[in-house]
C-alpha positions as CSV (number, residue, x, y, z in Angstrom):
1,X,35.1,-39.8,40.9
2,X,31.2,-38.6,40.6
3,X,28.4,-40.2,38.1
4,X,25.5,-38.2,37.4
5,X,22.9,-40.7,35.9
6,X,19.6,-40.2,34.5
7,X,17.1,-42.7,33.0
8,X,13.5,-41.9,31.2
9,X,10.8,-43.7,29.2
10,X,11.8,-43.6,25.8
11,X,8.7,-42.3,23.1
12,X,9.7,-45.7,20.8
13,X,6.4,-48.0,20.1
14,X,7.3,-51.6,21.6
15,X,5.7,-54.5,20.7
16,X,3.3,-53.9,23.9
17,X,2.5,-50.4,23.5
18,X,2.3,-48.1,20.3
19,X,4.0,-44.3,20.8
20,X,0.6,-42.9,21.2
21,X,0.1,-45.4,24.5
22,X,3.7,-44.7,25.6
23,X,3.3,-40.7,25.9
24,X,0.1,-41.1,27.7
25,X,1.2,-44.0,30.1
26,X,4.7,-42.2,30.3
27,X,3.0,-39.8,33.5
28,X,2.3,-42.8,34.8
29,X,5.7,-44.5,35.4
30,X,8.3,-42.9,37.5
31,X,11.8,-44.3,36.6
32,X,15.1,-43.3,39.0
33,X,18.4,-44.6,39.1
34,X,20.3,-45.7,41.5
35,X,23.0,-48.0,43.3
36,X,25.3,-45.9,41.6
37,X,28.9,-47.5,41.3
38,X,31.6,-45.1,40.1
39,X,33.1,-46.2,36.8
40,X,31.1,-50.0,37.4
41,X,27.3,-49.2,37.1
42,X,23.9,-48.9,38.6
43,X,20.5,-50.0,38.6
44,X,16.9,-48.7,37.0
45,X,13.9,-48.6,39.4
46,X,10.4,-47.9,37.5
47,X,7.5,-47.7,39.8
48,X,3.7,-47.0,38.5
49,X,0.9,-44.8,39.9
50,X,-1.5,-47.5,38.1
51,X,-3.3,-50.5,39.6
52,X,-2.6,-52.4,36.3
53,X,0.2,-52.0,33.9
54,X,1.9,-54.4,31.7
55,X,4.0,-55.1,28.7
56,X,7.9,-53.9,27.7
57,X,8.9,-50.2,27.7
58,X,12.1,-48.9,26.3
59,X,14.2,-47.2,29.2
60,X,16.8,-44.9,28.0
61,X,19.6,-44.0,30.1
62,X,22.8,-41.4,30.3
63,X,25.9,-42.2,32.6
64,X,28.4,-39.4,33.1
């Protein structure tokens, strides 16, 4: 059994960041996936080219 998986920064305002902040800061964050698991899961890495960063960002995700 194979899992392709894919995970981005979703453009959705948070209560951190407004949509207009996200789609700038978005080339800023790199966000893989991996530890994949067949059929059990895996885990989201973000890293950021920034010194300083902060707040929640929505991470969306497909697993197939």
């Amino acid at each position: 059994m194979t899992s392709n998986v894919e995970a981005w920064i979703a453009l959705t305002a948070t209560a951190d960041h407004s949509e207009d902040e996200i789609k700038i800061l978005a080339a800023e964050l790199g966000v893989t996936a991996g530890d994949i698991v067949a059929g059990t899961g895996f885990t989201i890495y973000l890293a950021c080219t920034l010194e300083q960063m902060y707040g929640a960002f929505t991470v969306n995700w497909r697993w197939q």
